[in-house]
Steps between C-alpha positions, in 0.01 A plus 500: 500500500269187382700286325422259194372213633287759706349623156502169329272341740261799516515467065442134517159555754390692239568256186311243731156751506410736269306711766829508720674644212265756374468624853935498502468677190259794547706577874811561346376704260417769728623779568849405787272711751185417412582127500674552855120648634315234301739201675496689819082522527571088363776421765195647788237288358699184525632523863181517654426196320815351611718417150753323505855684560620430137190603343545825728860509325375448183254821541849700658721386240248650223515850626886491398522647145812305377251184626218618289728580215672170502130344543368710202724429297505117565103480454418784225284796477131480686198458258 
């Protein structure tokens, strides 16, 4: 399980930049399998442009509902 200081740092990205957090926001509102697809096709496109490992993370953590809840909740509704 990701812990808090996981979720806080991912939350505090997004306070930093708007565009980080409507991004956050409109992933975990999807659908738990859709989002899983969505971060999966995401995940692909960023190792063959080498990411880092913890952005890589980052893009596993968000397929984990309880994540996305906790994330959701934190930043609001998309829109």
């Amino acid at each position: 399980m990701i812990g808090d200081a996981y979720i806080d740092a991912i939350v505090q990205a997004a306070a930093r930049d708007a565009s980080i957090a409507r991004v956050l926001r409109e992933i975990c509102a999807l659908d738990g399998d859709v989002r899983a697809g969505v971060l999966e096709l995401v995940g692909a496109h960023l190792r063959t442009h080498a990411a880092a490992a913890d952005v890589l993370e980052c893009v596993r953590a968000l397929r984990e509902d309880a994540v996305a809840r906790r994330i959701a909740e934190r930043l609001g509704p998309p829109g």
